[in-house]
Backbone bond lengths (Angstrom), bond angles and torsions (degrees), N, CA, C in turn:
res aa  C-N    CA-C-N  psi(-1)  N-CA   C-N-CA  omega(-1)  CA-C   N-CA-C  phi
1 X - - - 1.451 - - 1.523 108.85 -
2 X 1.598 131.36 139.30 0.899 125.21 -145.51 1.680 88.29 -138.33
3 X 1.522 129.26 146.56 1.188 147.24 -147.16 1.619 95.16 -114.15
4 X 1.642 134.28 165.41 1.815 107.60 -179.36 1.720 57.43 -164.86
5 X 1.872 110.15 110.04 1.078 102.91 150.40 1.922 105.73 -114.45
6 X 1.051 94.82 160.03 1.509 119.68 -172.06 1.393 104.78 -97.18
7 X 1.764 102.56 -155.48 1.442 123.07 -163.46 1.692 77.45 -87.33
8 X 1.214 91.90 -80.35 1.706 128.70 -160.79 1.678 116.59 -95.20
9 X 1.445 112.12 11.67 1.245 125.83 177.01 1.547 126.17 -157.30
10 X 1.386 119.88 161.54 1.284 127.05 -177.60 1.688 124.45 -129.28
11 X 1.359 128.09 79.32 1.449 107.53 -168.45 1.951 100.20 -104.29
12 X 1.379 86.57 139.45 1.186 131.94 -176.86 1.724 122.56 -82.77
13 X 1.051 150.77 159.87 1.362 134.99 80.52 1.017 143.75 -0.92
14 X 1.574 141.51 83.11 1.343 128.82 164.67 1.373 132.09 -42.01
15 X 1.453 122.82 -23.06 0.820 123.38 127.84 1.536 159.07 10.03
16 X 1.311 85.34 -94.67 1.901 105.22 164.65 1.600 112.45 -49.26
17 X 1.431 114.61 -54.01 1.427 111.87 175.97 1.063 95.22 -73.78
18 X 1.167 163.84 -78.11 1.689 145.80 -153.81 1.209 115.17 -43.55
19 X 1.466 117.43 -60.66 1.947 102.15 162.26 1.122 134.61 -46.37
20 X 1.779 110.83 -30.15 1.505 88.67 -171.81 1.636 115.74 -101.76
21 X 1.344 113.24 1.35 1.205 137.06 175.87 2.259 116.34 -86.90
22 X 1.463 83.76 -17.62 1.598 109.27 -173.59 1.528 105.67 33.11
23 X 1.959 91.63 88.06 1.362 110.16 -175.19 1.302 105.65 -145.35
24 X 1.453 133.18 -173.79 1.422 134.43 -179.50 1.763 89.16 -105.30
25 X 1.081 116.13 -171.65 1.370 122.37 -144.07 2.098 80.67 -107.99
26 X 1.344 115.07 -52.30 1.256 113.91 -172.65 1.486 105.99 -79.48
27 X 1.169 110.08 0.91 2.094 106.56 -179.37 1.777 82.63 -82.54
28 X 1.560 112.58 -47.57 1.696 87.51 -159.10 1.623 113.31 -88.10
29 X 1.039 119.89 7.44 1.533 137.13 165.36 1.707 94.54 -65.72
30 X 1.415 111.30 -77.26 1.276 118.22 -167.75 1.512 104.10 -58.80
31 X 1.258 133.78 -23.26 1.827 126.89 178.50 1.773 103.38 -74.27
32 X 1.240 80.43 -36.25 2.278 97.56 -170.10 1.845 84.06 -49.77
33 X 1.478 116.20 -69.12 1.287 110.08 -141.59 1.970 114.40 -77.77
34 X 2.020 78.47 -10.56 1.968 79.50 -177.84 1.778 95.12 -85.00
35 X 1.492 120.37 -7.44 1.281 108.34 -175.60 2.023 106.99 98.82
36 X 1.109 106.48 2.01 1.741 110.45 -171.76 1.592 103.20 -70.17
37 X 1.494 110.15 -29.36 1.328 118.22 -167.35 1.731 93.28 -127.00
38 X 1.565 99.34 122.88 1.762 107.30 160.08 1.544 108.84 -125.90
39 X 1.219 106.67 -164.82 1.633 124.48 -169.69 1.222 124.01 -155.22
40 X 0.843 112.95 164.53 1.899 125.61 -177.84 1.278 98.94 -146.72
41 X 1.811 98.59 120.39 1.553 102.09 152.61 1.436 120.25 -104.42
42 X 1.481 111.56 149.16 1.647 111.07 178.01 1.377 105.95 -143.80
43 X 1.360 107.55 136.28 1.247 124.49 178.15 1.546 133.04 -83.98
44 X 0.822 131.41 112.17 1.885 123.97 -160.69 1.657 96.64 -62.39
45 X 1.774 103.88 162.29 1.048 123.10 175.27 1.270 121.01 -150.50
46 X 1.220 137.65 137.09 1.522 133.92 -164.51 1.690 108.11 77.84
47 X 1.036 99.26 -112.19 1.718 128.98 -167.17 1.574 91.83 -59.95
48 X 1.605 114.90 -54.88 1.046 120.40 -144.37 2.094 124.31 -99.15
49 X 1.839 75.83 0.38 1.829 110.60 175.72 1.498 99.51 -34.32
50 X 1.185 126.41 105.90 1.516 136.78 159.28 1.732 109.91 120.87
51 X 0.940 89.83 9.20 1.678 88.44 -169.91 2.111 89.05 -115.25
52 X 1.424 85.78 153.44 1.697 96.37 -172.69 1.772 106.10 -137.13
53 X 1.616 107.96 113.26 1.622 111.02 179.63 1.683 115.43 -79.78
54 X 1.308 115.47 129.57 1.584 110.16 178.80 1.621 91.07 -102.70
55 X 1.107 119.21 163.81 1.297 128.04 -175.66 1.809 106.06 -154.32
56 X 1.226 125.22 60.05 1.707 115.52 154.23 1.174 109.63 -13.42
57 X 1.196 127.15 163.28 1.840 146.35 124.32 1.236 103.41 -138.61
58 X 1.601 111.27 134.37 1.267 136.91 168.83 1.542 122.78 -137.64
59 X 1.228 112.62 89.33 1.376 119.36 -176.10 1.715 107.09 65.13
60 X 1.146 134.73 -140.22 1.792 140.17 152.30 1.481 100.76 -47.21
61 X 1.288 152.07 21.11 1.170 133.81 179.10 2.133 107.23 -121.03
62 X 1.088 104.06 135.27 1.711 104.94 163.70 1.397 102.16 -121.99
63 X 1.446 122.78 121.13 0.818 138.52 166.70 2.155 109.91 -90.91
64 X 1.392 120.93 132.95 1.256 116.68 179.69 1.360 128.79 -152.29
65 X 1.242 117.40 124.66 1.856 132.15 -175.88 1.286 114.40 -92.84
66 X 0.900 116.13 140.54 1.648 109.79 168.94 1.626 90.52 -132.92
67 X 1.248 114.45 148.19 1.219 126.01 -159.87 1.319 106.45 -139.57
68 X 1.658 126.65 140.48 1.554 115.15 -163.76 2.035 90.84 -112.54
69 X 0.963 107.81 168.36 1.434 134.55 -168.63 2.063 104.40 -51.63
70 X 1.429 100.33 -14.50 1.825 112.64 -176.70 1.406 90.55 -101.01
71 X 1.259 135.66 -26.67 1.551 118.38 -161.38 1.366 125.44 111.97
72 X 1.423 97.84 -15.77 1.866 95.17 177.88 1.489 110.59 -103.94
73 X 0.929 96.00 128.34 1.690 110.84 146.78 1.323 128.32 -23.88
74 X 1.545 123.59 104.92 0.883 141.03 -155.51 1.975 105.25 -110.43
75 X 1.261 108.72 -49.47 1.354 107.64 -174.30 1.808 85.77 -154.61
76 X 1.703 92.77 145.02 1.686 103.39 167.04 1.188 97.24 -158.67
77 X 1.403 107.24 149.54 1.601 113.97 161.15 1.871 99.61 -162.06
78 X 1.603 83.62 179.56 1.653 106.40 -172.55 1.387 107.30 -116.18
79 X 1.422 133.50 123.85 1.488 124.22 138.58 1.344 115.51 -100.70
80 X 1.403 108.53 149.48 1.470 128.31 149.84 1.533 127.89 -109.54
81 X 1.421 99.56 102.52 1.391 102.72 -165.52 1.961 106.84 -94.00
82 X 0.877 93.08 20.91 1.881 110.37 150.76 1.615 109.41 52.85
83 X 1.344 124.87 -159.81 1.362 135.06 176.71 1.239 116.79 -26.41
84 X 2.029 95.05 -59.89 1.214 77.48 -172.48 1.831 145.60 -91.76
85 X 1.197 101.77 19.27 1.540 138.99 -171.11 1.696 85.94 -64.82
86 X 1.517 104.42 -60.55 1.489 116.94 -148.57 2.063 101.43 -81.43
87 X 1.261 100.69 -5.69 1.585 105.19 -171.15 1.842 105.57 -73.94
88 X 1.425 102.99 142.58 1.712 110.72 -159.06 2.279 84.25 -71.04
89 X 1.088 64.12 162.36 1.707 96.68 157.89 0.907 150.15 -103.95
């Protein structure tokens, strides 16, 4: 599966976030549009010039891509930083 980042955009796989979020493809469509699930894009610099970080959040969960300068997926993973993520302040 291959990553197509742009100037001003990023298309994806729906996919990719559904595995690492361990969801159905229309649960994270439907979280995307209520806002349950956002993102961060970041662009490498120095060392890291061509490579592009995706960053999910879903409740206690970060979901994250790093993406190399061709489009593939280079490294991803999931934390769940649990209870206490979600505990007030």
């Amino acid at each position: 599966m291959t990553v197509r980042v742009g100037q001003d955009e990023v298309e994806l796989p729906l996919g990719l976030v559904a595995e690492l979020l361990e969801l159905g493809d229309a649960a994270v469509v439907d979280q995307m549009r209520a806002g349950a699930i956002t993102g961060v894009v970041e662009r490498g610099e120095g060392s890291d010039a061509g490579r592009t970080r995706l960053t999910f959040f879903r409740g206690s969960q970060r979901a994250r891509l790093i993406i190399n300068s061709a489009g593939a997926v280079v490294q991803k993973s999931c934390v769940d930083y649990g209870p206490l993520a979600r505990a007030p302040r």
